[in-house]
N, C-alpha and C positions, 0 to 999 in steps of 0.2 A: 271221317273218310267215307267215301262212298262205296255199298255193299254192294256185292256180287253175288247174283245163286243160283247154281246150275244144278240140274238135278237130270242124273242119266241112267236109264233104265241099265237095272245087270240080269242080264239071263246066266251068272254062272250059279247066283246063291252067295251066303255071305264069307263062309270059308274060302271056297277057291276065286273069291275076287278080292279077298282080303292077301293072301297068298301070290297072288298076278303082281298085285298093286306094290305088292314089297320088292320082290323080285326086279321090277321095271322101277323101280324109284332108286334103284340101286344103279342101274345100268345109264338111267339120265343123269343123275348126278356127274360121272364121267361122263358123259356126254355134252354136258352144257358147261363141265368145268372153267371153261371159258369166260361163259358167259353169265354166267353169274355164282355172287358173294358174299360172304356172310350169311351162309346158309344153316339155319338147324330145323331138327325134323324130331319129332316123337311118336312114336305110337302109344297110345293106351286105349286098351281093347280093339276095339274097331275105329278109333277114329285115329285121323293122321293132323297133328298140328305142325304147320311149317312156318319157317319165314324165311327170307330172301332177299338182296337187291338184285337187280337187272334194270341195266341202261339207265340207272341214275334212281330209278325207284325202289322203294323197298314194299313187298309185297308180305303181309300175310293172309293165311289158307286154313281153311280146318279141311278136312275130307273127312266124309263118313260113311263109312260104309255098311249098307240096310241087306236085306234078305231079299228084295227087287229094285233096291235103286241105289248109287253113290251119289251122294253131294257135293259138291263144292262150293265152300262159301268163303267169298276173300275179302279184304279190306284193300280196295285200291285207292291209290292216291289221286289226287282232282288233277295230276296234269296226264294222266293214264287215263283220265274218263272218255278223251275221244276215241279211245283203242276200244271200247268196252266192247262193242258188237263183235269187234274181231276178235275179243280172246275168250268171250261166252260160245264162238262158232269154232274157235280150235279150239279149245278144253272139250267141248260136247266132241267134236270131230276126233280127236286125241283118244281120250276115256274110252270113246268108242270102240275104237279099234282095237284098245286094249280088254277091254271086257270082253271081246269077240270070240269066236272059238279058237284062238292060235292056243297050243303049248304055251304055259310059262317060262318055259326054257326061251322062246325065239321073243323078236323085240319085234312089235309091229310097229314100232314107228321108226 
């Protein structure tokens, strides 16, 4: 499968964007319940391993999260490869937002 690796700067530090990330992984989960299935998730320490279908794929993710930057590295499927720009420009666009300075509490996306 073809790799994916995004790398987005965190100006919170590694605890309170470790903290953001859990809080908002909780609130999309119901959010997307929709839209996608077969979903598991774990944390150990800082890093987040997922997997997932959507729209017929099945995606996995690590997230790691560093002391200046979150990564995301996923394993996408070759018929998701023409999506690639678009979902390396929303995950960086996304992350973003979320690393930004809102409260944990509010959902910036």
């Amino acid at each position: 499968m073809p790799k994916l690796s995004i790398p987005i700067p965190n100006p919170l530090g590694q605890e309170a964007a470790l903290e953001r990330l859990k809080v908002i992984l909780e609130k999309m989960k119901e959010r997307y319940k929709d839209q996608v299935s077969d979903l598991t998730d774990s944390w150990t320490d800082n890093v987040l391993n997922a997997s997932f279908k959507t729209y017929g794929f099945t995606v996995n993710a690590k997230v790691t999260v560093e002391p200046s930057v979150v990564r995301v590295d996923a394993d996408l499927p070759f018929a998701a490869m023409m999506f690639k720009g678009k979902i390396e420009q929303e995950t960086k666009s996304m992350l973003g937002r979320w690393l930004g300075d809102k409260p944990a509490g509010e959902s910036p996306a």
